[in-house]
C-alpha positions as a Markdown table, in Angstrom:
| # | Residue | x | y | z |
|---|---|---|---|---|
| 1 | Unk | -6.0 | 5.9 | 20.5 |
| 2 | Unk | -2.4 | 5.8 | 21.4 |
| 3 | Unk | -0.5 | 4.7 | 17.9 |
| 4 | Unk | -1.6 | 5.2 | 14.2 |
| 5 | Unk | 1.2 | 3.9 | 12.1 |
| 6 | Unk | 1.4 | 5.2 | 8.3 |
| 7 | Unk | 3.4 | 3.5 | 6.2 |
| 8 | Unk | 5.1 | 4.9 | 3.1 |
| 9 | Unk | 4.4 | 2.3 | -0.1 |
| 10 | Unk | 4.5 | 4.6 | -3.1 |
| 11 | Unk | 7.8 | 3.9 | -4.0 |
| 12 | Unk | 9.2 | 3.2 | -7.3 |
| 13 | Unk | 12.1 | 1.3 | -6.7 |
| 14 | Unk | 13.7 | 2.1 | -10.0 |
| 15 | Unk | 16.9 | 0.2 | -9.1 |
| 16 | Unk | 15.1 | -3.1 | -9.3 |
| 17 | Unk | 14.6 | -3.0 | -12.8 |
| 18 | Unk | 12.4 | -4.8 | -14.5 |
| 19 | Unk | 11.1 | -6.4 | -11.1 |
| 20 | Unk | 9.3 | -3.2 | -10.2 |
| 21 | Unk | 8.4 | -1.7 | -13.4 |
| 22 | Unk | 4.7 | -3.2 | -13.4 |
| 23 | Unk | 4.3 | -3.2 | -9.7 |
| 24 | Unk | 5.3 | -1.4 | -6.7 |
| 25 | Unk | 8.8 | -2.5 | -5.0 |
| 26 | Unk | 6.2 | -3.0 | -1.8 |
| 27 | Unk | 4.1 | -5.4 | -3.9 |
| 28 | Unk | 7.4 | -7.2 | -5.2 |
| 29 | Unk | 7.3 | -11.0 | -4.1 |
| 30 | Unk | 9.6 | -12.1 | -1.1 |
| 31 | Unk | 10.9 | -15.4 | 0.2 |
| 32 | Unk | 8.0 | -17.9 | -1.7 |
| 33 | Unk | 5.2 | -16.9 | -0.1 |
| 34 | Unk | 5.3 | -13.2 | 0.7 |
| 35 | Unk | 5.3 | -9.7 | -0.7 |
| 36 | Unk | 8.2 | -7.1 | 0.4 |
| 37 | Unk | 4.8 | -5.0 | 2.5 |
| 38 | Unk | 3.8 | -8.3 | 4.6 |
| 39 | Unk | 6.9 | -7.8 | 7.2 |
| 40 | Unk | 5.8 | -4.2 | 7.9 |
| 41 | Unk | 2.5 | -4.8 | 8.0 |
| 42 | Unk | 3.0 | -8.1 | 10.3 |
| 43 | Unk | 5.3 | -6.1 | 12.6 |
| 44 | Unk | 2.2 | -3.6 | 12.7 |
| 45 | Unk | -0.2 | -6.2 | 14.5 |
| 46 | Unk | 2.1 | -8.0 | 16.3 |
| 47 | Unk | 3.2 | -4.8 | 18.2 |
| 48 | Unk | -0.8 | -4.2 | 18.5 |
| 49 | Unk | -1.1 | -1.7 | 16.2 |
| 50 | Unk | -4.2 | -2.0 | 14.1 |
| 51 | Unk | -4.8 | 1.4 | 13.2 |
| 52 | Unk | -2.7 | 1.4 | 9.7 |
| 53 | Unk | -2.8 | 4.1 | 6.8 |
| 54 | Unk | -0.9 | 2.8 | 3.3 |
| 55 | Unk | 0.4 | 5.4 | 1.3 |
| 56 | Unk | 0.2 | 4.6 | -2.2 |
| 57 | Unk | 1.2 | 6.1 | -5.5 |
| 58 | Unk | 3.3 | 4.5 | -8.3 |
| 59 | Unk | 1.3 | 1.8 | -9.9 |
| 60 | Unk | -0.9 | 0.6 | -6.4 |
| 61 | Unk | -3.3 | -2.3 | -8.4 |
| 62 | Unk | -1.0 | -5.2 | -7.3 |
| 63 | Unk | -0.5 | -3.4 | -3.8 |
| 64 | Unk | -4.1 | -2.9 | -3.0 |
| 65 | Unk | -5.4 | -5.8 | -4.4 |
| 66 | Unk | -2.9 | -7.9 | -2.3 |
| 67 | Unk | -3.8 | -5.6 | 0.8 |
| 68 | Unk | -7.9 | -5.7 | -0.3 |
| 69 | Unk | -9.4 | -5.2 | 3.8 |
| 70 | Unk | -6.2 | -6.3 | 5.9 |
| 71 | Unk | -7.9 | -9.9 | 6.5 |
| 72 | Unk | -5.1 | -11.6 | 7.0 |
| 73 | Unk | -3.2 | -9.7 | 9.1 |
| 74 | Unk | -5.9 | -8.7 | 11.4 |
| 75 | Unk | -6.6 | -5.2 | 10.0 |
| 76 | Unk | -10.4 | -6.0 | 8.7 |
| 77 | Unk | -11.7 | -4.4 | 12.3 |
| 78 | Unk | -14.9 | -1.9 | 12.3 |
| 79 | Unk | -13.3 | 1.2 | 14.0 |
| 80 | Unk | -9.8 | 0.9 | 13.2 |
| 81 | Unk | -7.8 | -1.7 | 10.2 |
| 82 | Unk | -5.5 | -1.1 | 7.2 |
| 83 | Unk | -6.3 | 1.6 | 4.6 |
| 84 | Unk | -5.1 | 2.5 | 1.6 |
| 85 | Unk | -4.6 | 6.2 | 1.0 |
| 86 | Unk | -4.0 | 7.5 | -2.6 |
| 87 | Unk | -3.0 | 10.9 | -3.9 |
| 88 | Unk | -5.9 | 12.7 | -4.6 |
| 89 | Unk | -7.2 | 16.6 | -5.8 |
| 90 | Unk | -8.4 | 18.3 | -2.4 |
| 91 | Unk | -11.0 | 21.6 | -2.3 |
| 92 | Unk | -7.4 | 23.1 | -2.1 |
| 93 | Unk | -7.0 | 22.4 | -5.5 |
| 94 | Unk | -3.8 | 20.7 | -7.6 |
| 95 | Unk | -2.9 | 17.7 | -5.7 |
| 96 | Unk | -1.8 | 15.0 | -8.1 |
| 97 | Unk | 1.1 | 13.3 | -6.4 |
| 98 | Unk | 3.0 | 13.2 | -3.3 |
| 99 | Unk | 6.0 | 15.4 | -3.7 |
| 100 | Unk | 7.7 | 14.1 | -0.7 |
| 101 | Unk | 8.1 | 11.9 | 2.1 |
| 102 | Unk | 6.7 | 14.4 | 4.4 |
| 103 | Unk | 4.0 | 15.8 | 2.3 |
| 104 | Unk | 2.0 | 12.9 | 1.6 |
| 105 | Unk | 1.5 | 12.8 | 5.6 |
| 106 | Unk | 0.4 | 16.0 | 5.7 |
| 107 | Unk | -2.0 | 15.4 | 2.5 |
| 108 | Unk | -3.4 | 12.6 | 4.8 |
| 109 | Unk | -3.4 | 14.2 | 8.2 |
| 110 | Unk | -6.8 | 14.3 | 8.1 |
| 111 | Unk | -6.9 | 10.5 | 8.6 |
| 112 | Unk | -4.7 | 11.0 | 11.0 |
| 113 | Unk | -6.8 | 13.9 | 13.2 |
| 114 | Unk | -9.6 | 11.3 | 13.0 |
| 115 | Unk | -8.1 | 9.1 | 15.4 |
| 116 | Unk | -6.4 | 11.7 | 17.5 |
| 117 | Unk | -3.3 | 9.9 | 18.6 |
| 118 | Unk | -0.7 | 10.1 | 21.2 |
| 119 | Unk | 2.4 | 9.5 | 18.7 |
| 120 | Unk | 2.4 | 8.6 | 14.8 |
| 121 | Unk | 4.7 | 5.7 | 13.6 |
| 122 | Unk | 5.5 | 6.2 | 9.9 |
| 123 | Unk | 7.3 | 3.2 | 8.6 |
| 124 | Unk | 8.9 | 2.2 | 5.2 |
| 125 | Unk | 6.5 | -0.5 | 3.3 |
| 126 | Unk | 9.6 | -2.2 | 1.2 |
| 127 | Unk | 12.1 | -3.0 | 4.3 |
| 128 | Unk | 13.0 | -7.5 | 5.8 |
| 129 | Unk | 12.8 | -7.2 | 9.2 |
| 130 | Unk | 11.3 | -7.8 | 12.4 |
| 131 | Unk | 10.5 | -5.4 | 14.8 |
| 132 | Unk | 8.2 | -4.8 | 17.9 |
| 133 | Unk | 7.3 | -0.9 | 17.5 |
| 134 | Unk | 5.9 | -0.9 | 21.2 |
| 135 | Unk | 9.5 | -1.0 | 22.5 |
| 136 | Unk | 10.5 | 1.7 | 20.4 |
| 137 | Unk | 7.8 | 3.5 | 21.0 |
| 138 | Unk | 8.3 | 3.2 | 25.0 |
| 139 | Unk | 11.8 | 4.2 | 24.3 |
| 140 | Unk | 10.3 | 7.4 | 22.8 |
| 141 | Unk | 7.8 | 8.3 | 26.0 |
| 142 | Unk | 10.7 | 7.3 | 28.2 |
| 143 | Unk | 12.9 | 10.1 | 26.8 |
| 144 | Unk | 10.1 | 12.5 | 26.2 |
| 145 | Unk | 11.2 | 12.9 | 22.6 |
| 146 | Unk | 9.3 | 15.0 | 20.1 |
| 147 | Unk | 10.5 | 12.2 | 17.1 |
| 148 | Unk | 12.8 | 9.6 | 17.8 |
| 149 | Unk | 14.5 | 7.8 | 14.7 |
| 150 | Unk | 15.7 | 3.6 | 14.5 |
| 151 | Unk | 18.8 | 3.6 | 13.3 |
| 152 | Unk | 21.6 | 0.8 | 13.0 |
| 153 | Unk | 25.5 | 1.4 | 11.7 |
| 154 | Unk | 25.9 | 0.1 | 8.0 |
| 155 | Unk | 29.3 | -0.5 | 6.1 |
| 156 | Unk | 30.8 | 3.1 | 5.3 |
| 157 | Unk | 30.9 | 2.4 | 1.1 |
| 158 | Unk | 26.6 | 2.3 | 1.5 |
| 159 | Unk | 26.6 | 5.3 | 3.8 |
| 160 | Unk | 26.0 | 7.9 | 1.2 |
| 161 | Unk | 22.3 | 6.0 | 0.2 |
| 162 | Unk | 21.2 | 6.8 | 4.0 |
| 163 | Unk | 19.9 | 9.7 | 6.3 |
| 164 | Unk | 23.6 | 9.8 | 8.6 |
| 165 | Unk | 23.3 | 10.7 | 12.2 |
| 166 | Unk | 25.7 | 11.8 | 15.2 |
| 167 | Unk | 24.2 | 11.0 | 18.9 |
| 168 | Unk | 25.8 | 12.0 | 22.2 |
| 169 | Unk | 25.9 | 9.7 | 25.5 |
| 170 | Unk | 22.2 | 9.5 | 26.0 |
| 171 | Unk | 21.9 | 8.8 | 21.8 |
| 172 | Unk | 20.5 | 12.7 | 21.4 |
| 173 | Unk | 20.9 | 13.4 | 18.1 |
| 174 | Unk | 22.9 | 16.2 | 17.5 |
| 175 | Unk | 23.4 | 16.0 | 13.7 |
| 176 | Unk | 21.9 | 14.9 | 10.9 |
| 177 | Unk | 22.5 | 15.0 | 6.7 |
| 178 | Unk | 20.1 | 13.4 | 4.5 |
| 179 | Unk | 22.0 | 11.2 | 1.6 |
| 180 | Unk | 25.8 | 12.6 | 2.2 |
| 181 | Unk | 28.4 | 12.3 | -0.8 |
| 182 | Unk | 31.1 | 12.0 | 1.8 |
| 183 | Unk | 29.3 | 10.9 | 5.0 |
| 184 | Unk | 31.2 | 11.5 | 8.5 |
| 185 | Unk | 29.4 | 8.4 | 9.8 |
| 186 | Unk | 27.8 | 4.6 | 9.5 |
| 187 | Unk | 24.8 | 5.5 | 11.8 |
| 188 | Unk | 22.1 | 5.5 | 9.4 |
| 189 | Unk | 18.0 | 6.1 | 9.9 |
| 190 | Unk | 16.0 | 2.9 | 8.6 |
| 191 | Unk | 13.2 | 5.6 | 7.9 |
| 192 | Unk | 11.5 | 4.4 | 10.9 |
| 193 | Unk | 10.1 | 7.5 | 13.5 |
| 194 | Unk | 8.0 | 7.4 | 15.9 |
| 195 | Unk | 6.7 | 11.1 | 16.3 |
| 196 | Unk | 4.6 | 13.2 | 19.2 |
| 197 | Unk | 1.1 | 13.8 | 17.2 |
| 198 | Unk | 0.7 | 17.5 | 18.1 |
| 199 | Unk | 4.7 | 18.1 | 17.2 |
| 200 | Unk | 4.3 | 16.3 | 13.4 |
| 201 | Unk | 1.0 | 18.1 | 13.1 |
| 202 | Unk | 2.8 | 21.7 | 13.6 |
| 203 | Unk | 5.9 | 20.9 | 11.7 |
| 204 | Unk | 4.0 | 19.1 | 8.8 |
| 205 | Unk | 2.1 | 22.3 | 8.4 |
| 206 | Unk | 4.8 | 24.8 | 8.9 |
| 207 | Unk | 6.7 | 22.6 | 6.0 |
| 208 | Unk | 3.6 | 22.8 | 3.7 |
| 209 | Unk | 3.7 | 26.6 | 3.8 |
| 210 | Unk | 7.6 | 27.1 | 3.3 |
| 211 | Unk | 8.0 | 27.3 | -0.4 |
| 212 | Unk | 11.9 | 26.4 | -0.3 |
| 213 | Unk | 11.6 | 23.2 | 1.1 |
| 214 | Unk | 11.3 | 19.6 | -0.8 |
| 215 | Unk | 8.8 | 18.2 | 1.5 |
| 216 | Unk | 11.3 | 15.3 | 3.0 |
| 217 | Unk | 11.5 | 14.1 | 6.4 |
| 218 | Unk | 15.3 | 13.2 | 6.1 |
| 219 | Unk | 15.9 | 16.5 | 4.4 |
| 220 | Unk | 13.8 | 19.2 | 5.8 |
| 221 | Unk | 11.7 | 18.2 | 8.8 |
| 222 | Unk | 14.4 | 16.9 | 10.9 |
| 223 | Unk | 16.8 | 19.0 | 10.2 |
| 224 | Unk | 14.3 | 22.0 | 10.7 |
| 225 | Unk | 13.8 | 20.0 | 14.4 |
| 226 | Unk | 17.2 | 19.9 | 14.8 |
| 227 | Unk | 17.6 | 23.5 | 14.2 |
| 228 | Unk | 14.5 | 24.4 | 17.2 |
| 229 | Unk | 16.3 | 22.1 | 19.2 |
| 230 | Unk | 13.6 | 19.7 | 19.5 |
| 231 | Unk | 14.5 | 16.8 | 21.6 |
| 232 | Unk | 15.4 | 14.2 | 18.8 |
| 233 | Unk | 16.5 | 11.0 | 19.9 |
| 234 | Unk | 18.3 | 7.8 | 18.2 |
| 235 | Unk | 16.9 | 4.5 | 18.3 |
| 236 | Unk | 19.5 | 1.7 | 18.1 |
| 237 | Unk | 18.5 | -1.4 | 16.8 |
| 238 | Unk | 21.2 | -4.4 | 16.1 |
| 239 | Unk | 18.5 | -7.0 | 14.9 |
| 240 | Unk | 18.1 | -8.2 | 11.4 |
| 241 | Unk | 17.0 | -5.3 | 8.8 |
| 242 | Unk | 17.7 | -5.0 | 4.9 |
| 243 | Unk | 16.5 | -2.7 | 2.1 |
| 244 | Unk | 15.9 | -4.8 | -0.6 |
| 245 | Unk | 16.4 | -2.1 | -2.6 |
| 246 | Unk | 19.2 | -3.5 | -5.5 |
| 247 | Unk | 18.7 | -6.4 | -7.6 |
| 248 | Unk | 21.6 | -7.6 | -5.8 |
| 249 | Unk | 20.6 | -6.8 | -2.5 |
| 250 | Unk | 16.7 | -8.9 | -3.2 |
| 251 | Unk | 19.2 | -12.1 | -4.5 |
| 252 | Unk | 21.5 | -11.7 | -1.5 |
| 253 | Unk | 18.7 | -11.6 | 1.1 |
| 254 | Unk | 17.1 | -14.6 | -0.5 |
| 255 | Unk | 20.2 | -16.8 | -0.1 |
| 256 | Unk | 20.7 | -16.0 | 3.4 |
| 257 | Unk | 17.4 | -17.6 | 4.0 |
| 258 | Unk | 18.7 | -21.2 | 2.9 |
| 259 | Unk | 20.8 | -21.6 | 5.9 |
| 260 | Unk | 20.0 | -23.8 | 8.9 |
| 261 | Unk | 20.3 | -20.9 | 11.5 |
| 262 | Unk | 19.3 | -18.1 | 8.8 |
| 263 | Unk | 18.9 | -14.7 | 10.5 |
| 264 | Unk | 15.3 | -13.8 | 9.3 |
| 265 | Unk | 13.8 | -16.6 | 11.0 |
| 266 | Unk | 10.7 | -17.7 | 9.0 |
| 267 | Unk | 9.2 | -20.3 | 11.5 |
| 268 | Unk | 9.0 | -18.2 | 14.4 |
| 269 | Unk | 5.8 | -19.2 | 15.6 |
| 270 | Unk | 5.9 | -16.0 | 18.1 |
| 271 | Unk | 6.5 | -13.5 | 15.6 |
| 272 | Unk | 4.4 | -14.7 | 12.4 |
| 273 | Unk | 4.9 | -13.3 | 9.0 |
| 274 | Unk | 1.2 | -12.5 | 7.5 |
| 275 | Unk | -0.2 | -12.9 | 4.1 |
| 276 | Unk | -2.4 | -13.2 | 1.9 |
| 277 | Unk | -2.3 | -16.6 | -0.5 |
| 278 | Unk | -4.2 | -18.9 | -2.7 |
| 279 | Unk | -4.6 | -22.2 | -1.6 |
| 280 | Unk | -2.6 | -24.2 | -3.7 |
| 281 | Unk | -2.4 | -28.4 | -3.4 |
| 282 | Unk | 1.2 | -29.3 | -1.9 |
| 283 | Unk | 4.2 | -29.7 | -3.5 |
| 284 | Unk | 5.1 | -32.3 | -5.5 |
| 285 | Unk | 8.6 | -33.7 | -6.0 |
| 286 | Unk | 8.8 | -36.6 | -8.5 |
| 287 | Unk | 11.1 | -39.5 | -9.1 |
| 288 | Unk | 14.5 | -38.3 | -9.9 |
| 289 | Unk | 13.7 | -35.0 | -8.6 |
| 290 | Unk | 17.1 | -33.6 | -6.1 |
| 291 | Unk | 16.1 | -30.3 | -4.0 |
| 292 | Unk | 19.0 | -29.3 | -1.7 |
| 293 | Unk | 18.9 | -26.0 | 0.4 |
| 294 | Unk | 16.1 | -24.6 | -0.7 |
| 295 | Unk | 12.6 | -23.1 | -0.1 |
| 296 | Unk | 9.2 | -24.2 | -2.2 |
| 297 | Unk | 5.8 | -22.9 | -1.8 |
| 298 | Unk | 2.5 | -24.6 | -2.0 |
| 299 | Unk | 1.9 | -25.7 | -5.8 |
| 300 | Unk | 5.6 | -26.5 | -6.9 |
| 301 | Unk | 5.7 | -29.7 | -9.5 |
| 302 | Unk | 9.3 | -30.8 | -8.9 |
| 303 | Unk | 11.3 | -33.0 | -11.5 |
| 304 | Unk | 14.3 | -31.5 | -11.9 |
| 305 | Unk | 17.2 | -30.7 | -9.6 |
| 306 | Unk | 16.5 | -27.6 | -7.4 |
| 307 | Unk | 19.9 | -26.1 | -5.1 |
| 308 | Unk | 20.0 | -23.1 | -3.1 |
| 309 | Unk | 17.3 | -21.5 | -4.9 |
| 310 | Unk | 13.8 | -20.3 | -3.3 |
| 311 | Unk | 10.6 | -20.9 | -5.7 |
| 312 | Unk | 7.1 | -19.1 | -5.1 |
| 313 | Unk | 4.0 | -20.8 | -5.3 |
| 314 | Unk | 3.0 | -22.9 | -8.7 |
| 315 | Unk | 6.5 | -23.3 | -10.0 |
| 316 | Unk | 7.3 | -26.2 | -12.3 |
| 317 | Unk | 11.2 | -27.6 | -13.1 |
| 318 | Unk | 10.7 | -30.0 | -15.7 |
| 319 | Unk | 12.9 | -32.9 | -15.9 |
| 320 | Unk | 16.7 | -32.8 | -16.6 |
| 321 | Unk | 16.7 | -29.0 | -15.7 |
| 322 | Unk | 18.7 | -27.3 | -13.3 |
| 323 | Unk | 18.0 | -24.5 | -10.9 |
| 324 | Unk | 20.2 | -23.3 | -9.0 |
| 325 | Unk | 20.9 | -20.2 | -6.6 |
| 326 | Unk | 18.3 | -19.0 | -8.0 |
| 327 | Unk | 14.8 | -17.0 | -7.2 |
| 328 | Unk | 11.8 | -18.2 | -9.4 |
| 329 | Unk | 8.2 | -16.3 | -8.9 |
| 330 | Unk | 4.9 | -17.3 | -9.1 |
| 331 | Unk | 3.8 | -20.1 | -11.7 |
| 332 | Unk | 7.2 | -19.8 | -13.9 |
| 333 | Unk | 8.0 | -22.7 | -15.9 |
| 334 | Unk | 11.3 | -24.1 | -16.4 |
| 335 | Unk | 11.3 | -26.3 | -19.2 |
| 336 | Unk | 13.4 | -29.8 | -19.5 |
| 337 | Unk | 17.0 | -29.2 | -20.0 |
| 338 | Unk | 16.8 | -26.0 | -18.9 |
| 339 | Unk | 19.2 | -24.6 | -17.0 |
| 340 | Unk | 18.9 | -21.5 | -14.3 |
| 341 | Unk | 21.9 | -20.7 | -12.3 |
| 342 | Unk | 22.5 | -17.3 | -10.3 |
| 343 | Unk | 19.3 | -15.9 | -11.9 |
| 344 | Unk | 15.6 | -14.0 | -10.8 |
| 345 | Unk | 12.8 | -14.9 | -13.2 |
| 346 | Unk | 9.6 | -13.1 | -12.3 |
| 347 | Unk | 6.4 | -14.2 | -12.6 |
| 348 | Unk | 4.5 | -16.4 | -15.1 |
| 349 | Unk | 7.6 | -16.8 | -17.3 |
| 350 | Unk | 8.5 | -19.8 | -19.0 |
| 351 | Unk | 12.4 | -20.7 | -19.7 |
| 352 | Unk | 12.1 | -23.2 | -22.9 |
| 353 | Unk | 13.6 | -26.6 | -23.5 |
| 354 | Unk | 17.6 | -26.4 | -22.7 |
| 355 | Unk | 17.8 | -22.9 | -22.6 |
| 356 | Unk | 20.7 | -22.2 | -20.3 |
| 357 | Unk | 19.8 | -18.4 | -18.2 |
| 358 | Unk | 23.6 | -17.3 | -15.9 |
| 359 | Unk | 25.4 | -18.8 | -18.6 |
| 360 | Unk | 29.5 | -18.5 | -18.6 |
| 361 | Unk | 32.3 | -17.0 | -16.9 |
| 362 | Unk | 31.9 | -13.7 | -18.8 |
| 363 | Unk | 31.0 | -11.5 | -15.6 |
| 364 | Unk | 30.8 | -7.8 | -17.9 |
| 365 | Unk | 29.1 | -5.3 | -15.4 |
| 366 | Unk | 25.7 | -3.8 | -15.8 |
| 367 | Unk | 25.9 | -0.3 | -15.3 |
| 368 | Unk | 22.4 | 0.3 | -15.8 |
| 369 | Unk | 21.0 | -1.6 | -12.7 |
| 370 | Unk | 24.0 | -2.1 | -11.2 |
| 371 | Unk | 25.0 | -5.6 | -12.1 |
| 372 | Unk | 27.8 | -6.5 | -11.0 |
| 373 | Unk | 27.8 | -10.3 | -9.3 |
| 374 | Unk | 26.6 | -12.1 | -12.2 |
| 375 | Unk | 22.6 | -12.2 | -11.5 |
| 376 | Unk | 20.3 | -11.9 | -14.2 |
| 377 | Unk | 16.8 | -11.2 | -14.2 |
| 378 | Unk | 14.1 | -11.9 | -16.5 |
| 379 | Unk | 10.6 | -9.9 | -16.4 |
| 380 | Unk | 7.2 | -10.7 | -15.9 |
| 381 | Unk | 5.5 | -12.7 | -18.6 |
| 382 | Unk | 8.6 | -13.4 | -20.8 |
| 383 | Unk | 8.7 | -16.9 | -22.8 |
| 384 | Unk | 12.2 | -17.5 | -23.6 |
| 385 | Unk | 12.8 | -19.8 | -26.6 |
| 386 | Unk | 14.3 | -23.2 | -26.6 |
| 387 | Unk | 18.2 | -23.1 | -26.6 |
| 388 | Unk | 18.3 | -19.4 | -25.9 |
| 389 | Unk | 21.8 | -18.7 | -24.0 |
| 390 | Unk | 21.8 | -15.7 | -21.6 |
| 391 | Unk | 24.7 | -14.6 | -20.1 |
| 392 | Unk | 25.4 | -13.0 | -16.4 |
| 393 | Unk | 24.2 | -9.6 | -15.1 |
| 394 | Unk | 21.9 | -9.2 | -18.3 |
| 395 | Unk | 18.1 | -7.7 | -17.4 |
| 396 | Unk | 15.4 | -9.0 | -19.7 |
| 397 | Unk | 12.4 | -7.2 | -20.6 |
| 398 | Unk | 8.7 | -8.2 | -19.1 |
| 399 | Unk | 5.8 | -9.1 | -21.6 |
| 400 | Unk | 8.4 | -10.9 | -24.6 |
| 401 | Unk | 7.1 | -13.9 | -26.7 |
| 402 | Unk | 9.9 | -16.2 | -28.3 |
| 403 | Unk | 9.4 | -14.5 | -31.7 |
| 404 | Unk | 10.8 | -11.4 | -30.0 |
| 405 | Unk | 14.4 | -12.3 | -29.7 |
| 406 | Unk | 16.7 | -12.5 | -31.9 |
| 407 | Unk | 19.6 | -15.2 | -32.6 |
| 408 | Unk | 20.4 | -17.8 | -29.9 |
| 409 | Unk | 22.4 | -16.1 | -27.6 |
| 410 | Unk | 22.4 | -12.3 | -25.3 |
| 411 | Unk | 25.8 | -11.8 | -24.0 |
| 412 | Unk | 26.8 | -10.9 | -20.6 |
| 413 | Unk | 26.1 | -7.5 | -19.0 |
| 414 | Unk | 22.9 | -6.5 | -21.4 |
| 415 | Unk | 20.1 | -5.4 | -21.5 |
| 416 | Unk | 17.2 | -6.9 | -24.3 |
| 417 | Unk | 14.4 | -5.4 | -24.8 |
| 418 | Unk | 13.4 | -3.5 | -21.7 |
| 419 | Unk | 11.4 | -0.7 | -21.8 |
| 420 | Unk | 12.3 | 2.3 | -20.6 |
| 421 | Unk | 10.8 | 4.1 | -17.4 |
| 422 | Unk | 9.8 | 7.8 | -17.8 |
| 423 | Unk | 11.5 | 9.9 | -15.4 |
């Protein structure tokens, strides 16, 4: 077998908020339709790579139930497919979790040795983008690199959250610092390498043995290759590509869908985005109903007005309420009169009777999340009361019945009632 890709969809993504706290930011719902995992995964078996390994960790129900046998991506094959690979206590004794990027490859290198590749493509499970890994990975046999990393240039002020890399005229790498407090560059590493099997398998183990080091590609392995002067080469790529890492980075990404040319192009019939969904009966927009800009899934009851806002599957907008430049998730309810403006409410929650959620010109930061472009965000479950005002950038806890809050109104840059994530 030439390729086994591994994909790394543990993560916490603790800067989501309350979006992520009862799922995995993989398993986090995308663009209607999709979960955050479905663009890797579909960039996986359109390049014709159907040998996949999922590495899970923080809460993986949602993530593996949505995975289940790869079905509809094409991964359900007898000798090769998608599996999930959880932490798990070896003969060697201890193993509970992951402790890094780089370790939870080598925990699973044994499903790795099975297939006795040529290269390894590891790949981040909670990145937008499309991408055909066989050109990369022709890039890498072309240069007779021992790991070869995509990168693209990103605005200086967000260079500190990446791996930053210097390349000479043939894009060598020559240096690289993982997560710089005053970076030197803009070319960052998506966290996409393509890797010479025998080459990971030495320096995975090496790394496993060497009690000083944090077990992280970004900030021992590649360095360490740097170091042995391994030939380490820079993939550029100039397409489409965004961590949806930020609260405000998920909102941002969704509105640049509602655009008649958007970049992320979601009808490409020659690169299709795979997933798994319920069948749900069409939508249905009612008399009086206005939708401008704006993307609904199967199972929307319309009667509302609905602008620049994108709804997931089952989503009702009773009449006389207002969305608007909004994201609403699966089966959420906004009741009549409501109003939603500049707002994320997760699934299953219900906004009641002219309750007004993004409401003012009151634009106090939160700190907490970073909030700072007036989007608020309610969690999974949560019944908001009739007439409840809720200002901008204020996070609202998951699981809250209307008895739970208090008074009529939760000002601007707040947070109510959300529970806090261990450490």
């Amino acid at each position: 077998m030439k390729t086994v890709a591994m994909i790394m969809a543990g993560g916490q993504g603790k800067r989501l908020g309350v979006l992520s706290q009862l799922r995995a930011k993989p398993a986090v719902p995308f663009a209607g339709k999709y979960r955050i995992i479905d663009f890797t995964l579909s960039n996986c078996v359109n390049s014709d790579i159907t040998t996949v390994g999922i590495l899970t960790q923080y809460l993986p129900r949602s993530l593996t139930d949505h995975i289940r046998s790869g079905g509809p991506w094409d991964l359900d094959r007898m000798n090769s497919g998608a599996y999930a690979l959880h932490p798990y206590q070896s003969y060697r004794g201890g193993v509970t979790e992951y402790k890094g990027t780089a370790d939870a490859i080598y925990q699973n290198l044994d499903f790795i040795v099975n297939y006795n590749p040529q290269y390894v493509l590891i790949l981040a499970g909670d990145h937008i983008y499309k991408m055909d890994y066989q050109i990369l990975i022709d890039y890498h046999e072309q240069n007779e690199a021992d790991i070869t990393i995509a990168t693209r240039p990103v605005p200086i002020e967000e260079a500190h959250r990446f791996g930053i890399l210097a390349t000479d005229e043939q894009n060598r790498v020559t240096s690289f610092e993982e997560k710089p407090k005053q970076p030197k560059g803009t070319l960052a590493s998506m966290g996409i390498y393509v890797f010479s099997y025998d080459i990971l398998r030495r320096m995975l183990t090496e790394d496993a043995k060497d009690p000083n080091s944090k077990k992280d590609f970004g900030g021992d392995i590649i360095p360490k290759m740097l170091r042995e002067n391994h030939r380490v080469f820079a993939f550029p790529y100039r397409d489409f590509w965004v961590d949806v890492g930020t609260v405000e980075a998920y909102w941002e990404t969704h509105m640049q869908l509602l655009g008649d040319k958007p970049d992320l192009d979601l009808i490409d019939r020659e690169w299709i985005i795979h997933t798994r969904s319920e069948e749900r009966p069409p939508v249905n927009i009612r008399t009086g109903a206005v939708v401008n800009h704006s993307l609904l899934a199967d199972g929307c009851v319309i009667e509302g007005s609905v602008e620049y806002s994108v709804l997931s599957p089952g989503v009702r907008v009773g009449r006389g309420a207002i969305v608007r430049h909004s994201v609403i998730l699966t089966d959420s309810v906004i009741a009549p009169g409501a109003v939603v403006d500049h707002s994320i409410i997760d699934k299953r929650v219900t906004i009641g009777r002219d309750a007004h959620v993004g409401h003012g010109n009151d634009y106090a930061t939160n700190p907490s999340i970073g909030l700072t472009r007036g989007i608020t965000v309610v969690g999974k479950n949560t019944h908001v009361p009739p007439g409840m005002i809720i200002g901008r950038n204020v996070q609202v806890g998951s699981d809250l019945n209307a008895q739970d809050f208090e008074g009529d109104k939760i000002s601007s840059g707040s947070n109510y009632r959300v529970r806090k994530v261990e450490e």
